[in-house]
N, C-alpha and C positions, 0 to 999 in steps of 0.2 A: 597221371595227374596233370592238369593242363591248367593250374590256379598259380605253379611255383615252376622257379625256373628251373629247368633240367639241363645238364652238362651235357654239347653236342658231342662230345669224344665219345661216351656211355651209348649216348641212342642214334647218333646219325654213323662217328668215324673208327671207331675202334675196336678190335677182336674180342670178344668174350673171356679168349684164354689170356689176356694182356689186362681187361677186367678185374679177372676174379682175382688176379695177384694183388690189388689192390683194393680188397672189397673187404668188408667188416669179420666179413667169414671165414678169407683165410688170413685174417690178422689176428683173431682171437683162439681159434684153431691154432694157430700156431704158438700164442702165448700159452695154452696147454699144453701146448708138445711139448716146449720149453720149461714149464711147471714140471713136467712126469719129465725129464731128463736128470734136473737138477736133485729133484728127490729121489730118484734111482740113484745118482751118482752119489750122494748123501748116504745112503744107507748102506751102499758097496764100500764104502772107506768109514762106517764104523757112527755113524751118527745111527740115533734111537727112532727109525723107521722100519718098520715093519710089511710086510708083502700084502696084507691086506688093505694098506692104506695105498700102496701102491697100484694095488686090485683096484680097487675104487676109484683113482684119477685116471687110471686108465680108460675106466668103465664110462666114465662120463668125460672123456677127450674131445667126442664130437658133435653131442646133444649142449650146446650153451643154451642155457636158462637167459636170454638177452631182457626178458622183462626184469627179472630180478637185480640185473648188471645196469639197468638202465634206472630204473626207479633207484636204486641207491648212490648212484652218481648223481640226480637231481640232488640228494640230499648231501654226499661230503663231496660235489665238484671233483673228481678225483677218477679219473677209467681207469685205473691200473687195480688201484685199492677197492673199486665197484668191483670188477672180472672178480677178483681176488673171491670177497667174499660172497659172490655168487655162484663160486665153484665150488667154494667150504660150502654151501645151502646142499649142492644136488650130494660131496661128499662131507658129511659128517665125523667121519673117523680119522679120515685125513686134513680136517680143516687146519690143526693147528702147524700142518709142518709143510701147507703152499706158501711160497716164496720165502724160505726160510732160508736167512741171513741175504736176501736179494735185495735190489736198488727198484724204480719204475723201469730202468735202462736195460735191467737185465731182459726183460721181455720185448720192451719196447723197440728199443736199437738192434738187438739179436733177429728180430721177427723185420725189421728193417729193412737191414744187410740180404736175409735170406728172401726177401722177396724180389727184392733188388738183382740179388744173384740170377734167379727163376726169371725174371723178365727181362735182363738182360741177352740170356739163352734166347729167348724168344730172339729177340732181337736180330742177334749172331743169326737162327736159323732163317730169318727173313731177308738177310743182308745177302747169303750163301744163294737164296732161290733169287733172286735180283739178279744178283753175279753172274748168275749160269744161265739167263734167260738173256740177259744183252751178249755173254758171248757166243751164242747161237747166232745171235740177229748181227753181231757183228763180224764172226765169220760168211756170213750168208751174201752183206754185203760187201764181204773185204776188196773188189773189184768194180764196185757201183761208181764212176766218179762220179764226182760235186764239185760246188763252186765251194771253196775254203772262206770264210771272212775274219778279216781280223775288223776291231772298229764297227763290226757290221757293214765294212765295206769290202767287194767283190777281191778276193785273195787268190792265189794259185788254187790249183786244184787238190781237193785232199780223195777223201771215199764215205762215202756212207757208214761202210764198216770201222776203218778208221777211226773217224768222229766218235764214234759209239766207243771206240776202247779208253777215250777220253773222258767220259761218264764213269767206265768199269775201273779204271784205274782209282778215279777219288772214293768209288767202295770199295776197292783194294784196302786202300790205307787208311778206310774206317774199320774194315775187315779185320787188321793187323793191330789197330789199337782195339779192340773191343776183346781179340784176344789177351793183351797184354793187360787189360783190366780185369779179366775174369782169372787172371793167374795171380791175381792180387788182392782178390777176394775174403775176406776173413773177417772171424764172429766178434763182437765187440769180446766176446769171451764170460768170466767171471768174476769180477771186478769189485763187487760192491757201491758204497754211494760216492765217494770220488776216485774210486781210481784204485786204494792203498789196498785193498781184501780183509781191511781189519775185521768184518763181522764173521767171514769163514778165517780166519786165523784167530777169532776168537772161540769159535764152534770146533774147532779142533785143536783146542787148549794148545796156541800157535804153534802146531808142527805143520812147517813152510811145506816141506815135500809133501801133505796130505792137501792142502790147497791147492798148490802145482797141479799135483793130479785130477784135485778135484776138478781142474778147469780144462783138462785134457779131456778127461771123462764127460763130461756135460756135451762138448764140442763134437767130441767121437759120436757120441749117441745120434745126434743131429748129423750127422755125414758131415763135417768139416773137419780136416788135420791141422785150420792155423787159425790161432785167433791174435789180435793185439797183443804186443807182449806190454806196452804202457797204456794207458788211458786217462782221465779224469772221470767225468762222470756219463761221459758218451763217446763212443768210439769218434774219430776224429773226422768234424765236417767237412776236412778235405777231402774225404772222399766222397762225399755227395758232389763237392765243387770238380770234381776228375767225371766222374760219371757223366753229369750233364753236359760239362762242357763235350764229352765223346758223341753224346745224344745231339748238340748242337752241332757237331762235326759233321754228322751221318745227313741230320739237317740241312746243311749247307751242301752238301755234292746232290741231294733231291732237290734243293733249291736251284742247281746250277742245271742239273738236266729240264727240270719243266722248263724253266724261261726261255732254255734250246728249243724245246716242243713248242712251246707258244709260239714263238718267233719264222719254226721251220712252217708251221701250219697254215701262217699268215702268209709266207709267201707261196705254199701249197704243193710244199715239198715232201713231206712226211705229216700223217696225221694221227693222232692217238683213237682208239677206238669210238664207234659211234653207233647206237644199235638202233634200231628199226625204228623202235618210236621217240625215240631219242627228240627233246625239242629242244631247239638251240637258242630259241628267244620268242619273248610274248610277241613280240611287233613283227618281229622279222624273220619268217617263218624259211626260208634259205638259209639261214644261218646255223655252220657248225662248228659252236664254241668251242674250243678245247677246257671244257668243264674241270675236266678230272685233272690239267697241268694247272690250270688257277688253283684248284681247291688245294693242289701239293706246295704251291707259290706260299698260299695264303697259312697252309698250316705250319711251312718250312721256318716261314718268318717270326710266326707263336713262341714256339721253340727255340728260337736265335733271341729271343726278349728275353725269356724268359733264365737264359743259361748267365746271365750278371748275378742273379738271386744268391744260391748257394755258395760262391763266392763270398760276398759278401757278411754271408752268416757265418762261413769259417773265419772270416778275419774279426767279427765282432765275438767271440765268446769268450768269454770272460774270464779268463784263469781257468777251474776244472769246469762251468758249463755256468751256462744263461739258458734260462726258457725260450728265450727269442727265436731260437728254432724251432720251436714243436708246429709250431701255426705256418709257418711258413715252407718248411718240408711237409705238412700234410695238402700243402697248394701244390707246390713246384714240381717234388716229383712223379707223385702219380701223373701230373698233367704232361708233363713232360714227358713219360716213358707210354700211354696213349697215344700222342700225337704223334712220335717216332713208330710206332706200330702202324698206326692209322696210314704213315708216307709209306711203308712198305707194302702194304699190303694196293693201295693207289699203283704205286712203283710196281708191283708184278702185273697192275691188271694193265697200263697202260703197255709195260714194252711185251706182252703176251701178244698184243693184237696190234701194235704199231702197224702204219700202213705206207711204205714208201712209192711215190708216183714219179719213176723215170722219166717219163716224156717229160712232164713238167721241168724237172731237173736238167734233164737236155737241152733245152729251151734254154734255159737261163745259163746254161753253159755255152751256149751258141750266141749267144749276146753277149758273153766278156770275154771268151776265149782267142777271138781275133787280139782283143789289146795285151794277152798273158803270151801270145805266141809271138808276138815280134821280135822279142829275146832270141829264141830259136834261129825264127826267120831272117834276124843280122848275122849271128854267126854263121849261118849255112852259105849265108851267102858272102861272107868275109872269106868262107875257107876257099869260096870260089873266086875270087881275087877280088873283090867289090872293095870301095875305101870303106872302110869303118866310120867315117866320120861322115865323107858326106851321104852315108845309107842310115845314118843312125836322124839324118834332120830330116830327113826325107819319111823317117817314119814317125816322128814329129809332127811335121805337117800334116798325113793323111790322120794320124791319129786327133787329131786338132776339130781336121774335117769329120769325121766318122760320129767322134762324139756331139758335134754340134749337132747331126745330122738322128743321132738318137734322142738327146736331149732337147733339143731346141723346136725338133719337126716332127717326131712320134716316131721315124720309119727305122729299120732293120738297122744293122750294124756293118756298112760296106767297108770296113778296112782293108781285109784279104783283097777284096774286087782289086781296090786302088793300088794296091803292092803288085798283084799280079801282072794289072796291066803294065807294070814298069818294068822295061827291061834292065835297067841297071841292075835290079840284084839279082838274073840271071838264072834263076830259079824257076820253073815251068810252071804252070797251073797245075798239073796232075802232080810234083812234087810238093807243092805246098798243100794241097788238099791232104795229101798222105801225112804232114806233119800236122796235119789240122788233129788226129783222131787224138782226144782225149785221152786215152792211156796213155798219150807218149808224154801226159805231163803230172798224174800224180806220184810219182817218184818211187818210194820201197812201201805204197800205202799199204800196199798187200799186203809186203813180209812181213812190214810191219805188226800188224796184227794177227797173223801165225804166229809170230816169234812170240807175241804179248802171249796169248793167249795158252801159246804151248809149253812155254817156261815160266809165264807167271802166276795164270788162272789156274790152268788145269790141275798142278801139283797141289793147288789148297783145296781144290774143289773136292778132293777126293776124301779129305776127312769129313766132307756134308755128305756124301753119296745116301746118306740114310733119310738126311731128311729134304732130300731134294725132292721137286714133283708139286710143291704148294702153287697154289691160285691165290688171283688176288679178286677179289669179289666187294664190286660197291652198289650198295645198294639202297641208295637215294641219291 
């Protein structure tokens, strides 16, 4: 349809399976699962349910009559109470004992949580193929050097691979909280409409240990062993406010790698993928945007706005619950747990095909590498009896000259020349050349990332081993 406006996460950025977690079908789907749990659990501790009414929601778990759901919600404003009695339409015999003694909440928040849970996983498995794709690329180049910048001004030397473990590590420790969220996981449970279970403490003429159980049972049936042990009248909106905020985490270390990529691309150092007919601009037909690091820029930052929201909704609810949630969680998180899909799946396709260009690199290492070695070049030649002091003005001076001579005139970077030719610091041209090679100044870049990668990455990677091997695929 091209008259109304359509959500670009849906049809330009987002996965199908990150979709459907948020799609009408497995939310009402799942409010039947939830329906046929509760009246199972119902019947197994002694309420007046029988196996044929049980027969019969089962029978119709997955066919939803949505005309029926929807035309009677025009009439009592109400989706809970519409599903309700459009499940009673398809079952007749069980009409009278769907959601009996239940809250909206008990569907609502329960089908929540568990979608919440399932896209999360996603999540986790996209973080895991991320992970194990940059430490590839940064073992590969653990011995590439580069110019370091702090400031965005020319720094000692680090490594290509190096650098890269400085991406893997801020998904590390999204990695490590996304775990510690999902072991934290749990069903708003069986609660009733604030909180107290009076209506199943009334259904089992109040014997407490049949409610207990009933809300074990409900929860078992569903695959969960924890639910809330207190509530009000909706499992507690700080965890939507924990969630996002983890989703704006994940956000912010994709936001810190594109802006690297942008940055590295412009000086024409590293470039993220660019395919055959790729165009990079209407006017400027030589140009190769780094498309796919803006589009992650520009989604990273969606998701950083949007993580204030859920916050906020935890701290205004009102004693056991305000509606001012429902409308605002049907915004924020679907959007929010899209958009983090959408960066991952960008995130594998960009560091899949990353492209690093040494020469370029060299280049520009050859141009500040004279002013990082004169440190060297003093002491060598201190240990060779030179004064320290007046060899350290003396590199003052040329360095004074050299830059002017880059800056001010366009040409090369003659400092080595000017050191060489001076005898005072007593050092030969063929030894200072040999202090010139760039490995003798990125430091432990290398171990560096062996070490990261062999005692940090590896041991977690190996609980992904299953679902490692994902692509990342854009396709507009």
């Amino acid at each position: 349809m091209r008259d109304i406006y359509e959500n670009p996460l849906i049809t330009r950025y987002a996965s199908k399976k990150m979709s459907y977690l948020f799609s009408d079908e497995f939310k009402f789907k799942t409010w039947r699962r939830l329906w046929i749990a509760l009246a199972e659990a119902e019947k197994d501790l002694g309420l007046p349910i029988d196996d044929d009414q049980i027969a019969e929601l089962r029978a119709h778990a997955e066919d939803i009559n949505y005309e029926v759901a929807e035309a009677r919600e025009r009439e009592v404003r109400h989706d809970v109470m519409s599903h309700v009695y459009a499940y009673g339409v398809q079952c007749p015999r069980a009409k009278g004992i769907i959601h009996l003694g239940a809250t909206s909440c008990y569907v609502g928040d329960n089908a929540d949580i568990i979608a919440m849970d399932q896209a999360l996983r996603l999540i986790e498995a996209g973080l895991a193929n991320v992970i194990a794709q940059l430490s590839a690329f940064a073992r590969k180049y653990k011995k590439t050097p580069t110019l370091g910048f702090t400031h965005f001004q020319p720094a000692q030397l680090t490594t290509v691979g190096k650098r890269a473990t400085l991406w893997l590590q801020d998904l590390m420790m999204d990695l490590e909280q996304i775990q510690f969220i999902l072991s934290k996981v749990r069903l708003r449970g069986v609660k009733g409409t604030t909180g107290t279970q009076a209506s199943f403490y009334t259904l089992f003429d109040n014997d407490a240990n049949k409610v207990r159980g009933l809300e074990r049972l409900v929860c078992s049936k569903l695959g969960y062993d924890d639910f809330y042990p207190v509530t009000g009248q909706t499992y507690p909106r700080k965890f939507d406010a924990m969630v996002i905020n983890l989703l704006a985490s994940i956000a912010t270390s994709i936001y810190k790698f594109s802006n690297d990529m942008r940055l590295l691309q412009s000086l024409k150092e590293m470039e993220e993928p660019f395919e055959k007919g790729q165009i990079g601009s209407s006017a400027m037909a030589y140009k190769r945007n780094p498309m796919r690091s803006e589009r992650m820029s520009a989604l990273a930052r969606f998701v950083l706005s949007l993580a204030q929201s859920p916050a906020i909704t935890a701290s205004t609810q009102w004693f056991e619950r305000t509606l001012d949630d429902s409308a605002n969680k049907r915004l924020v998180i679907p959007q929010a747990f899209l958009t983090v899909d959408a960066l991952l799946n960008l995130y594998l396709n960009v560091t899949d095909g990353m492209v690093v260009y040494e020469k370029v690199i060299n280049k520009h290492i050859a141009e500040e590498l004279p002013f990082m070695a004169t440190e060297t070049i003093l002491m060598q030649a201190v240990l060779r009896g030179g004064d320290r002091q007046e060899l350290h003005e003396k590199i003052r001076e040329y360095s004074m000259q050299a830059a002017k001579r880059v800056k001010a005139e366009g040409q090369s970077n003659n400092l080595i020349d000017l050191i060489k030719a001076d005898p005072a610091f007593g050092i030969s041209a063929k030894e200072i050349d040999a202090l010139m090679d760039p490995m003798n100044f990125i430091g432990m870049a290398d171990i560096q990332v062996d070490d990261f990668i062999s005692c940090n990455v590896n041991p977690v990677l190996k609980k992904y081993e299953g679902v490692l091997g994902m692509k990342g695929e854009v396709n507009v």
